[in-house]
N, C-alpha and C positions, 0 to 999 in steps of 0.2 A: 557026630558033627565036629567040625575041628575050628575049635573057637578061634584059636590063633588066628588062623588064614580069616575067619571071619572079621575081628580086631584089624588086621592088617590094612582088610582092604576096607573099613571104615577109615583108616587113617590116610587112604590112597584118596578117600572122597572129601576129607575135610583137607586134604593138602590141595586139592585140586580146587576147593571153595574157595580156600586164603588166596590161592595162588591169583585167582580172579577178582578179589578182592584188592590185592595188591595193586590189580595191574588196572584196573578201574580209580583204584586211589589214585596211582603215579599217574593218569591220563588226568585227570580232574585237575591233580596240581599242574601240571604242564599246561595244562587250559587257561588257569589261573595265573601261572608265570606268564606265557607270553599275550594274557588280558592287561597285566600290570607292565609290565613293557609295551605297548603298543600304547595305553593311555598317558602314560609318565614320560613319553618320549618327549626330545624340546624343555622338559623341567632341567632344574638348575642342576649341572652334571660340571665334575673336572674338567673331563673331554668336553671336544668341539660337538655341535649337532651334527654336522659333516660326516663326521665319525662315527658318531651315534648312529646315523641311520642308516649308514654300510655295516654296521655288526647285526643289527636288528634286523634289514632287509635280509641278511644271509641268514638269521634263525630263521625268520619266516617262511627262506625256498624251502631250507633244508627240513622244515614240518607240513609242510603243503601237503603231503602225503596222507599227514593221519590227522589235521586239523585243518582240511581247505575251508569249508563253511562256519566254521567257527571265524578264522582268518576275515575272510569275505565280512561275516556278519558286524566282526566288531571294527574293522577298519572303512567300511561303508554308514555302520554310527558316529564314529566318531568327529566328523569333519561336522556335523548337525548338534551333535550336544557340545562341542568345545569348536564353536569357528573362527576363534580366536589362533586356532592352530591349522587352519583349511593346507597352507600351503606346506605346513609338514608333510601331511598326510598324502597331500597330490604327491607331492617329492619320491616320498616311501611307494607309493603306486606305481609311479613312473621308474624307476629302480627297479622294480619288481618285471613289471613288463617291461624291460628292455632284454630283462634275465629270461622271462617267461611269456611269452606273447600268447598263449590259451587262458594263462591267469589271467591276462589282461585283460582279453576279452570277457570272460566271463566277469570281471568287477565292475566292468562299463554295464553291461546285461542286468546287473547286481543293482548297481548305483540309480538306473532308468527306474527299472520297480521302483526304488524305495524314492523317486520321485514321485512316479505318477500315480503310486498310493498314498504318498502324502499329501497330493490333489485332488484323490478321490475324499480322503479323509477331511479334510477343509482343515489340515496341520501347515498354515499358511507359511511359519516363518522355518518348518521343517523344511519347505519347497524350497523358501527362496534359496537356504545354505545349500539344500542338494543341487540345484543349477548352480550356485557361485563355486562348487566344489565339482561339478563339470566341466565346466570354462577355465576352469582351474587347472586341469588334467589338458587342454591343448596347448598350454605353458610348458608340460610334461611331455610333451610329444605321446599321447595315450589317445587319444581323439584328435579328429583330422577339424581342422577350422572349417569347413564347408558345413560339415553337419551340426556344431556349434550353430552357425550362421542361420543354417534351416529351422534347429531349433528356437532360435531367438523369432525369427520372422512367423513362425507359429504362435510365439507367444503375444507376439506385436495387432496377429490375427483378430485373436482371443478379447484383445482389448479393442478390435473395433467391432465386433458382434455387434448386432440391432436385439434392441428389446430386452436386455440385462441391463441389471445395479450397473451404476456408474463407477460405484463401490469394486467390482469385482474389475471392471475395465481398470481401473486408479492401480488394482494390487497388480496384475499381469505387465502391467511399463515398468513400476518401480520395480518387480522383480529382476524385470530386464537391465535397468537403468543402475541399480547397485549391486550388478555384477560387472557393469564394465572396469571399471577400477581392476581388478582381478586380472583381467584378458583384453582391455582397449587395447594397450600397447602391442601384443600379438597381432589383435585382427588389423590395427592398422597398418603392419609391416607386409603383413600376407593379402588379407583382403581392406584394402582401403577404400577403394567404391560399394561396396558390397555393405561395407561399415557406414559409411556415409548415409547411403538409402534407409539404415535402418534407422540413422537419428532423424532422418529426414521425414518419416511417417511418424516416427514419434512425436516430433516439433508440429507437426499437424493435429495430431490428436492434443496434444496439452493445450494448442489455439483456439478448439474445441467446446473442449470441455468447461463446464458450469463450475465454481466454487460457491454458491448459496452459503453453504454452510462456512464460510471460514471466520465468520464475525464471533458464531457462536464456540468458537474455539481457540479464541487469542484469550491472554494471558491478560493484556492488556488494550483500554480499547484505541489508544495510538501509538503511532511507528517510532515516534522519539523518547530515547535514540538509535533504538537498534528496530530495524521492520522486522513485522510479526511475519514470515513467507511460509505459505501452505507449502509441507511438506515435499511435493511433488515438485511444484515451483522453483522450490528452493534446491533439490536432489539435480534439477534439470540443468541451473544457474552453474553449480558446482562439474558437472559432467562438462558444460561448454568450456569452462575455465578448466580443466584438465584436457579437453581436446586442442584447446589454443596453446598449452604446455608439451604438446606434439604426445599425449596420452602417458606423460612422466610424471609419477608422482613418488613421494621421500618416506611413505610410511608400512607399507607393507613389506613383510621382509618376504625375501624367495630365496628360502634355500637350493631349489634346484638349479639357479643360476651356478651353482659350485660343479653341479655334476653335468653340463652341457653338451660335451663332449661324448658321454655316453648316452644320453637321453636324446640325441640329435641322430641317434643310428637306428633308434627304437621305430619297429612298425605301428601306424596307428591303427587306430578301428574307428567307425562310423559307429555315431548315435543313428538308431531309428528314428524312423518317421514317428514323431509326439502330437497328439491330439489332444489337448485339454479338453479335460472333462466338460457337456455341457451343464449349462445353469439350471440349479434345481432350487426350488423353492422354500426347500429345509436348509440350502447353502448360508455361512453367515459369515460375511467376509469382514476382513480387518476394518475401524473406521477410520476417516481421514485424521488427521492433526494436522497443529503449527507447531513449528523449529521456533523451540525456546533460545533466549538469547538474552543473555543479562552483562555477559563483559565483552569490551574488546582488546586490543593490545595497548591503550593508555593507559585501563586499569590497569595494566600488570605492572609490578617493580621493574626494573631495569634485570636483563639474564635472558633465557628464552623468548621466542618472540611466537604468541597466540597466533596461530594460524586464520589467516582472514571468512570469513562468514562464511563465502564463496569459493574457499578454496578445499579442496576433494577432502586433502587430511584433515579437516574438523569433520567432516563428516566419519569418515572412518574412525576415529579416536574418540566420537560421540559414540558411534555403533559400541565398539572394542567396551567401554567403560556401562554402556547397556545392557551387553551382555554378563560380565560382569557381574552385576548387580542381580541379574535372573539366576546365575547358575548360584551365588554363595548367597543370597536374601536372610536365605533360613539362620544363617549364621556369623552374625554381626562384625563377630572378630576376623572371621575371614575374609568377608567380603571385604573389612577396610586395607586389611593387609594386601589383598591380591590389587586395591585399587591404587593403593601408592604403589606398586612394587610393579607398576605396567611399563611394558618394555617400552624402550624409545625416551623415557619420563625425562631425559635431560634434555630431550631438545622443544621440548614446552613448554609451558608453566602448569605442571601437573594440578595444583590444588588449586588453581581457578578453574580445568576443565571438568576437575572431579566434582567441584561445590554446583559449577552451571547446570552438571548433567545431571543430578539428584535433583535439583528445585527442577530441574524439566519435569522429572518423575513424578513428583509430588505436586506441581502444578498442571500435570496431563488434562486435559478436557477429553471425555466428561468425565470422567473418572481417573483417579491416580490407581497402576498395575496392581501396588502392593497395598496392603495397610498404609496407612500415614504413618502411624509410630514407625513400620521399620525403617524409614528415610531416617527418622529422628536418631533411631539408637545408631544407624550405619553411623550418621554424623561427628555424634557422641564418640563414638570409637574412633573415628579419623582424628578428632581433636586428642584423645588420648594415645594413641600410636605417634602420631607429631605433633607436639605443645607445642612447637618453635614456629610454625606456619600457619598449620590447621583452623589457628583459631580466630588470629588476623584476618586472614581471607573469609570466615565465615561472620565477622563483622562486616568486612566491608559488603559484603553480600546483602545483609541484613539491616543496611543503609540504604544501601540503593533501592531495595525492594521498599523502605518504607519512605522514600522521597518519591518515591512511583505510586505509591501505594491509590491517591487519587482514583487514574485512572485502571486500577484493577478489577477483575472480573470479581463479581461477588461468592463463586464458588472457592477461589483462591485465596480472597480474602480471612475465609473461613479456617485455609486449611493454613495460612500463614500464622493466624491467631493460634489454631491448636500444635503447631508446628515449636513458635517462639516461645510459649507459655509451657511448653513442655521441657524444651531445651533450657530455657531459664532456671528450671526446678531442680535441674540437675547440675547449675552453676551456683547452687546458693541464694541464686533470685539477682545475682548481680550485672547492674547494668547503667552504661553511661547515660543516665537520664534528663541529666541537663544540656546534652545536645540537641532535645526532642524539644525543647523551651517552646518554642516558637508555633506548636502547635495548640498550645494553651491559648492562645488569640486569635484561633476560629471556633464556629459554632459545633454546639458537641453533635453533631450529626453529619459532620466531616470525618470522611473518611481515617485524617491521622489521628482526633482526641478518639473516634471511637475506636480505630484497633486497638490505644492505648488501654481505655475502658476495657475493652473485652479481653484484654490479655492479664489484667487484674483479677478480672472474676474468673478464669482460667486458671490464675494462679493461686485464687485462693480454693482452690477445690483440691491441690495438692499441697495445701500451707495452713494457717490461721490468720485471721483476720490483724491481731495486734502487729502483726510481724512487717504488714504493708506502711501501718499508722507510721510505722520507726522507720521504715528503707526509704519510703517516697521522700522525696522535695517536698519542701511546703507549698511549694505550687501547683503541686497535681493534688490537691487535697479532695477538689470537687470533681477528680474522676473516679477516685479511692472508691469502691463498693461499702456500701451499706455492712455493718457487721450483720451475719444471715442467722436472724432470728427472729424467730414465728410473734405477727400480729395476732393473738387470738383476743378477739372484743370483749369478748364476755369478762374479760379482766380489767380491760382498760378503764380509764377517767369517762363518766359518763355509761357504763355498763348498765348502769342500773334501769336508766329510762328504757330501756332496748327491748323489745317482748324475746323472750324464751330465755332472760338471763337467770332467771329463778329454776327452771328445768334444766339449763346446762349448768350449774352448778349443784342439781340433784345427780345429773349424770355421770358427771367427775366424780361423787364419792360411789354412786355405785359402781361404775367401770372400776377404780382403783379397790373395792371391798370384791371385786372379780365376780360380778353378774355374769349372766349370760344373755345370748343373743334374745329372745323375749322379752327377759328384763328393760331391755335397752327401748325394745319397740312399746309395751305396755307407757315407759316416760314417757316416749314422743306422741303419745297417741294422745294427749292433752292436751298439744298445741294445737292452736287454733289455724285456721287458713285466713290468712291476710288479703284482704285486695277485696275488690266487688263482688259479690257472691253472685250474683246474676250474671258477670260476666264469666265468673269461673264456672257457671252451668252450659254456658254455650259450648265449650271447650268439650271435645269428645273425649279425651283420657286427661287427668286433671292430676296433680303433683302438689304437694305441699311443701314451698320451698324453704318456709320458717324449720318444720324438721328436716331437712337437710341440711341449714345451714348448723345448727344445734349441732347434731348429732357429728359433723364433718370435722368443722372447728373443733368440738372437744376434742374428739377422738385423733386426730391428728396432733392436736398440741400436747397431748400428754404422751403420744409416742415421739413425741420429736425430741428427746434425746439425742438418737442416730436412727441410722436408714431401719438396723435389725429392729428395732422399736416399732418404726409405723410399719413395717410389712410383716410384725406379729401382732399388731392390732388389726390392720386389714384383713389377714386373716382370720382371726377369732370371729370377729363382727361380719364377716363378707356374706352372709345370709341376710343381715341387717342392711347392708348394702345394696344387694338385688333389690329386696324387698322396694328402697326407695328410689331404687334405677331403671325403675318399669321402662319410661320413655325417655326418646333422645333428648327432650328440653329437662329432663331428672339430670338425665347424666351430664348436662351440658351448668349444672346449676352445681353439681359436685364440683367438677373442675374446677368453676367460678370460686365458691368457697374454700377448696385448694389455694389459688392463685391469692385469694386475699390475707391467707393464713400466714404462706410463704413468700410474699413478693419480695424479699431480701432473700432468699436463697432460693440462687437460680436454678444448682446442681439437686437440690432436695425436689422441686418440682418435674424436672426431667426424670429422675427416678420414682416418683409417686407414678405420673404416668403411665410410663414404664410399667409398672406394678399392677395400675386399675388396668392398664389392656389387656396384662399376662393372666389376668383372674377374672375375666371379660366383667367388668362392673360397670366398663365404658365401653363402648364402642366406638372405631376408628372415625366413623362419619363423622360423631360427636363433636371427637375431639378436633377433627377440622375446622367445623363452623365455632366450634370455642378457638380458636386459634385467630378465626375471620372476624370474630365479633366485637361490637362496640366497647365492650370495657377491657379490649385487649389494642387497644387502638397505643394507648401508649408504650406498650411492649414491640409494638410492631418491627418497629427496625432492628430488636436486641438479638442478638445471633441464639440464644437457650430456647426463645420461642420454634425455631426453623429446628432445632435441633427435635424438639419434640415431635414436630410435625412430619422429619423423614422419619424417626424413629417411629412413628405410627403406621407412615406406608409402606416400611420393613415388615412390621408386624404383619401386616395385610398380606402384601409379597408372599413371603416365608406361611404363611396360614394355605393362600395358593399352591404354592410349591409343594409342601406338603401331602396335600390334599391328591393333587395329578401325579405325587410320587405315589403315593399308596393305591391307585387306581389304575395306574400300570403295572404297578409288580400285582395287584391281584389279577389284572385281566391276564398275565403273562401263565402264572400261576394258574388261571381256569384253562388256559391253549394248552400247556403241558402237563397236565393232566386228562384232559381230552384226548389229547394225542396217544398216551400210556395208558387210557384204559382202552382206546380202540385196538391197542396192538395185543394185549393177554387176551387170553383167552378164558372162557367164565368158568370155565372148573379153577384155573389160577384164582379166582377172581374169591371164588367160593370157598375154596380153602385157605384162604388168608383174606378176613374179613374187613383186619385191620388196614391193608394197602389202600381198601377204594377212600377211606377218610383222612386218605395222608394224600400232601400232593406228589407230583411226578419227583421230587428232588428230597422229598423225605421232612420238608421244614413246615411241619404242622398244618393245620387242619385247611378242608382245601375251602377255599370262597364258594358261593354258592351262585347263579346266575343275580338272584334277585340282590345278593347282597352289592354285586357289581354294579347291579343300576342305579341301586341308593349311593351309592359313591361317587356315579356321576352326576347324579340329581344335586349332593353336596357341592361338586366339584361346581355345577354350572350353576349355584347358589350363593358360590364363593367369587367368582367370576363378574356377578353381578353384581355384586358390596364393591369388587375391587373398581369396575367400571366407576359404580355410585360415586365409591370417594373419589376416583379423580376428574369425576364432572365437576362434584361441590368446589376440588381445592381449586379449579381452572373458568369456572362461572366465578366465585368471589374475586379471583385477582383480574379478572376481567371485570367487573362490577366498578372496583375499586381505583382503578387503574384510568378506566375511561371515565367515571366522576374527575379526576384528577383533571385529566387532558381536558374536558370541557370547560370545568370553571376557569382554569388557567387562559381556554381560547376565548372566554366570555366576558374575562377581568382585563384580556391583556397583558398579562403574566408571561413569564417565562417558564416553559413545563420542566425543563430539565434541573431538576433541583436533587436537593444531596434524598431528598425521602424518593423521589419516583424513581432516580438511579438505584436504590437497595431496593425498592418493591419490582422492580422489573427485572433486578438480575437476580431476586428467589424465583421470580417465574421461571428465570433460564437455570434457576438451580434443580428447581422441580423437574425441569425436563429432562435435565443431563443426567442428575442423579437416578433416574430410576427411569432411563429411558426403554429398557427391555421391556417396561411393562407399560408404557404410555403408548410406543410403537405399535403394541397390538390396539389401541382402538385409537387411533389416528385418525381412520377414515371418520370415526361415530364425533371423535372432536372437532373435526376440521366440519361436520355436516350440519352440527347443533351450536359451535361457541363458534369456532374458529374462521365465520364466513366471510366471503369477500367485504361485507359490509362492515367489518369492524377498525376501526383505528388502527392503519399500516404499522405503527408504534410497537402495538401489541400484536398484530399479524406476522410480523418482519422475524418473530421471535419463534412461530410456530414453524413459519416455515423454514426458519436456519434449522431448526430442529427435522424436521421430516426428510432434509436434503441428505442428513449425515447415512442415512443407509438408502439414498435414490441409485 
C-alpha cells in the first residue's frame, strides 16, 4: 500500500472541505454586508442619499445573481419594520427596476404576498406599511396607478361588507385613508375622478357609521380647549385639509424626486386583483381611539410654528415619533436620542411634539401600548439628553394636565399619579408647590387636593415619611400621609378591657421563643366565640372571628418590620392560616383585621394581598366583596384600594391563562403522539419500549386521555370563579351606584358629585382594564346586571364598553 498517495489524497479531501468552508463563510459575510447596507441606508453618511443609493442600487444588480432572495426578502422587510424610511426603499426599488424590469416584477409579486399574509395573519399595522409602501412604488413608476386604484376600491369594498365588526370596517378606510399622504398627489395628477369617487364612498361610510364608544375613550370628559376627535374623524378632517392644499403637503421627504428623469422611462407592473380575507371569528382587529391633544401653537415659545390639529403633517409627525417609540421602547437611551434627532426637527417645535405624543401613549384607553414606567424613564432620558428644554416643556405639560385634571378620565388619573410621583423621585422630590396653593380651598375629594394626596403616598413608597414633613408647605400639612405604622390594639390604651388581649400577648412570646404551627392553634383554641350562640347555630359553616383577629394582628405586627418579615411569617404559619380560612366570610374577616392593622400603609396592604392570593389563604371573590364592603366605605375613593382589586383580577386572569396554556400544549402533545405511534410500526414499537412513554418531540412523559379531561374539567372550574368574580365586582357597583342615583332623585340632590364621578369611572376602569376578559361574558352580563331596566347612567357605560369591538 503506498501511504503517501494515500496522505495525499486525504489532504486533496480536507483542501476541498476548507475550500467550501471558505466559500460558505465569504457568502454568509456578503449576506451580511449587503443586510447592513440596505438597513443603514439614509443613516447619517458624508455623501448625499442621492448617491448613496446609486452605489447601493449598483451592488445590488451587480449580486442579484447569487443573493436574489435574500435581496427580495430583506428590502420587502424593510419598508414594515423601519417606515419611517418607506420612500428610501421605493426609491432603491424604483432604481432597481428601471435597470431590471423581471426584478421588478418579481418584488411587486414579493410585496402582494407579504401583504395578503399579513392579513391573513391579523399583523394589522404590518398591512397598513405594506400598502403605504405600494402606493409608494407608483411615485416610483413600479406600479401603474390603475391597479393602485383597484386596490384601494377593494379595500373601500371590504369596509362596507354586511354582518362584520365595525371594528374591522374602521381598520380597512384608515388603511386607506393613511396611505393617501404617500400617493394623493400622484392619483390626483393621473387619476383625479377615479380619486374623487374613492373619497366619496368613504365620506359616505364615515356618515354612517356609529361611535358608541368614543366617550369611553377621551382623556377628558370635555372639548375645552382642544376637541377629543375619534380617530377616524379626525384622520378624515386632516385628508380634506390636504385635499383643499391641492394634495401638497411639507413633510415627507421623496428622494426619488432627484432620479425622475430615470424613473419616468421605467416600465410598470400591475398589482393583482386583491381579495381581503373574509371575517373570521378568531379575527381580532385593532380598537378605536381618540387623537390626544394637549398643545397648540400659543403654547409654544416664539421659533417654529405647531402644525395645526387639522393639518396632515401632525398627523404624520405623530405617526414618525409613534413609531419611534415602538422600534427603540426597550432602550431608553435610544429611543430619546432617535426622538430629538427626528428629521425636519427645526421646522417645529420638536419637544412639544415629543412630550404630547408620549402622554398620548401613556394616556391610550383602555390600556397604555407599553408599561407605564417606560413612558417615565423615555422622559427621564429626554430631560437628561436636553436640560435646556426638556424639562420646561415637561413642566408646562404637567400644569396643564393638572389645571384639567377635574375633568379627567379616572383610568388616567391614575396613570398621571403613578406617572408624576415617579418622576418626582427621580428629581429629588422637587417641585413648585406653592403654585398648586389654591387647591387647598376645595374639598378633599376634588379631583386636585386628591391627586395631590395620592401623589404623596406614591411618593412615600419610594421615600420616608420625615422627608415629606420637611419638603411640604405648611399648608399641605392635612394632605401629608399618615406616617405608615401598624395599629395593633392589643398594645394600645385601653387593650386591656378587649377579650383575647391576655392570649395575644401569650402568642407574641410564643411566636418570638419560635413555636410552631400547632402551638399557635392549641392558644387560639381557648378563645371563646363572641356573639349569640343560637344565632351562630343557625349559620351552616361557622368562623371564629376573635381568633382570627388574635391570631392576624399579632402575627402581622410583629412581622412588620418590612415586607421580608410578614411574607416569612405568612409562611411559617400558612397552615395556621388555612386552618382559619375555611370560608369566604374567614377570609373576608382576615383582610378586615389586615386593613385595621395597616390602614396607614397603603403600599404594605397591597402587598400582603398580593401575598394571601399567591399562597391561596384568600380567595379572589373574597377579596372583592372586602373591597365592596361596609367598613371599607371610607377607602373607597383612595386609588391603593382599585389597586388591589385589579391586582386580584390579574391574578384570576393569569391563573386562567395558565390553566388553557397547559391544556393546549398537553392536547397538542397527545395529537402528536397519536400521530407518531400510528406511523411505526410494532416491532419498532417493541424494541424500544422507551419511545411509547415519550412524546412524539422527545419532552417527557406523554399526557394520558384522562389526564386531559381533568385539565379541562380545572380549566372550566376556573372559568367559572373568573365569571363569579366579575359578577360580584359589577352586581356591587351596580348596587352601590343606583342607591346613589335614587336618594339623590328622592332628596333632590344633585347626583353628579366628586364620589359618583370616581365610583363610576372604576366601573369604566374595570371595563377597560381587563376588557379581554369581560368581553367573553358580555352577553351573561348584559342578560343578568346589565338590562334594559337599569339607570341609563350605569347602562351608558356598558354599552360604551361592548361598542369598542362591535
Amino acid at each position: 500500500m503506498n501511504r503517501r498517495r494515500a496522505y495525499e489524497d486525504d489532504g486533496d479531501f480536507y483542501g476541498e472541505r476548507n475550500k467550501k468552508r471558505r466559500r460558505v463563510s465569504e457568502n454568509q459575510e456578503m449576506e451580511e454586508r449587503l443586510e447592513t447596507l440596505i438597513l443603514r441606508v439614509g443613516e447619517n453618511s458624508t455623501s448625499s442619499l442621492e448617491s448613496n443609493l446609486e452605489g447601493l442600487v449598483s451592488v445590488l444588480e451587480s449580486d442579484l445573481g447569487n443573493f436574489r432572495s435574500k435581496i427580495l426578502r430583506i428590502l420587502s422587510e424593510c419598508p414594515i419594520k423601519m417606515p419611517e424610511k418607506c420612500t428610501i426603499y421605493s426609491t432603491m426599488v424604483g432604481l432597481m427596476n428601471a435597470k431590471n424590469y423581471n426584478f421588478g416584477g418579481e418584488f411587486v409579486e414579493y410585496m402582494v404576498k407579504t401583504f395578503k399574509d399579513s392579513l391573513k395573519q391579523c399583523q394589522w399595522d404590518a398591512a397598513r406599511y405594506a400598502l403605504r409602501f405600494l402606493a409608494d412604488l407608483v411615485n416610483c413608476h413600479v406600479i401603474s396607478t390603475n391597479s393602485l386604484l383597484q386596490l384601494l376600491d377593494s379595500m373601500v369594498d371590504a369596509a362596507n361588507e354586511d354582518n362584520v365588526p365595525q371594528v374591522r370596517r374602521d381598520w380597512y378606510v384608515f388603511a386607506v385613508l393613511s396611505t393617501l399622504p404617500w400617493v394623493g398627489r400622484e392619483l390626483y395628477e393621473k387619476k383625479e375622478s377615479a380619486l374623487e369617487n374613492l373619497l366619496v364612498r368613504i365620506e359616505v361610510f364615515l356618515n354612517k357609521r356609529t361611535k358608541k364608544h368614543h366617550n369611553a375613550l377621551r382623556v377628558w370628559s370635555v372639548d375645552a380647549p382642544h376637541p377629543q376627535e375619534e380617530y377616524l374623524d379626525c384622520l378624515w378632517a386632516q385628508i380634506r385639509k390636504l385635499r383643499q392644499d391641492n394634495w401638497t403637503e411639507k413633510h415627507i421627504p421623496r428622494p426619488y424626486l432627484a432620479f425622475d428623469s430615470v424613473l419616468c422611462e421605467a416600465l410598470q407592473h400591475n398589482i393583482p386583483v386583491i381579495h381581503p380575507p373574509p371575517h373570521q371569528d378568531s379575527f381580532e382587529y385593532p380598537m378605536p381611539w381618540v387623537v390626544y391633544r394637549m398643545f397648540d401653537y400659543t403654547d409654544c415659545p416664539p421659533g417654529p410654528i405647531l402644525p395645526g390639529a387639522h393639518s396632515i403633517e401632525r398627523f404624520l409627525i405623530e405617526e414618525h415619533l409613534h413609531s419611534i417609540i415602538e422600534t427603540h421602547r426597550w432602550e431608553r437611551k435610544d429611543c430619546a436620542i432617535h426622538l430629538l434627532y427626528l428629521s425636519y426637527k427645526e421646522k417645529i417645535p420638536l419637544e412639544y411634539c415629543i412630550v404630547e405624543v408620549i402622554f398620548a401613549e401613556l394616556f391610550h384607553m383602555p390600556t397604555p401600548r407599553y408599561l407605564e414606567i417606560c413612558y417615565g424613564s423615555i422622559l427621564i432620558e429626554l430631560c437628561k439628553q436636553q436640560p435646556s428644554k426638556m424639562p420646561q416643556v415637561l413642566a408646562q405639560a404637567t400644569e396643564i394636565l393638572f389645571m384639567r385634571i377635574d375633568s379627567m378620565n379616572t383610568s388616567c388619573f391614575d396613570r398621571f399619579v403613578n406617572w408624576f410621583s415617579y418622576h418626582l423621585s427621580n428629581f429629588q422630590f422637587r417641585w413648585s408647590w406653592d403654585d398648586w396653593d389654591s387647591c387647598l380651598l376645595l374639598e378633599n375629594e376634588h379631583p386636585r387636593p386628591k391627586f395631590i394626596q395620592e401623589v404623596l403616598l406614591k411618593c412615600l413608597r419610594f421615600s420616608y415619611h420625615d422627608r415629606f414633613k420637611e419638603m411640604m408647605p405648611e399648608g399641605y400639612a392635612k394632605l401629608i400621609p399618615k406616617p405608615p405604622m401598624p395599629h395593633y390594639k392589643y398594645s394600645m390604651e385601653g387593650a386591656a378591657s378587649l377579650p383575647g388581649t391576655a392570649t395575644a400577648h401569650k402568642l407574641v412570646v410564643a411566636i418570638r421563643q419560635k413555636c410552631n404551627a400547632e402551638d399557635v392553634l392549641n392558644e387560639l383554641n381557648d378563645l371563646p366565640i363572641l356573639g349569640d350562640s343560637s344565632e351562630t347555630e343557625m349559620t351552616e359553616t361557622t368562623f371564629n372571628p376573635l381568633k382570627i383577629d388574635v391570631f392576624v394582628q399579632t402575627l402581622l405586627n410583629l412581622g412588620s418590620k418590612s415586607f421580608s418579615h410578614t411574607f416569612a411569617a405568612i409562611s411559617k404559619f400558612h397552615t395556621v392560616f388555612k386552618s382559619l380560612a375555611e370560608t369566604e366570610e374567614a377570609q373576608i374577616c382576615i383582610l378586615h383585621n389586615m386593613f385595621e392593622l395597616w390602614v396607614d400603609h397603603q403600599q404594605m396592604m397591597v402587598v400582603i394581598v398580593d401575598k394571601l392570593l399567591k399562597v391561596q389563604i384568600v380567595e379572589c371573590s373574597a377579596v372583592a366583596t372586602w373591597v365592596f364592603s361596609k367598613e371599607m366605605v371610607g377607602e373607597f375613593t383612595k386609588m391603593y384600594l382599585w389597586e388591589i382589586l385589579h391586582l386580584t383580577i390579574k391574578k384570576m386572569n393569569q391563573h386562567v391563562t395558565k390553566l388553557s396554556r397547559e391544556m393546549n400544549e398537553a392536547k397538542d402533545k397527545l395529537a402528536r403522539t397519536a400521530e407518531s405511534s400510528s406511523s411505526e410500526s410494532e416491532d419498532e414499537a417493541s424494541t424500544n419500549p422507551q419511545r411509547r412513554r415519550k412524546n412524539a418531540d422527545g419532552s417527557g412523559e406523554k399526557p394520558t386521555e384522562e389526564q386531559v379531561e381533568r385539565m379541562e374539567e380545572k380549566l372550566e372550574a376556573a372559568y367559572v370563579e373568573q365569571k363569579r368574580l366579575f359578577l360580584i365586582i359589577f352586581q356591587r357597583f351596580i348596587m352601590i351606584l343606583s342607591e346613589h342615583l335614587v336618594k339623590c332623585d328622592t332628596d333632590g340632590r344633585d347626583y353628579d358629585t366628586d364620589w359618583y364621578r370616581w365610583t363610576i369611572g372604576r366601573l369604566q376602569q374595570v371595563f377597560m382594564m381587563h376588557h379581554e376578559q369581560v368581553q367573553k361574558y358580555s352577553s351573561t352580563l348584559e342578560g343578568l346586571l346589565f338590562t334594559s331596566d337599569l339607570d341609563p347612567h350605569i347602562l351608558d357605560v356598558f354599552h360604551q364598553f361592548t361598542a369598542l369591538r362591535a
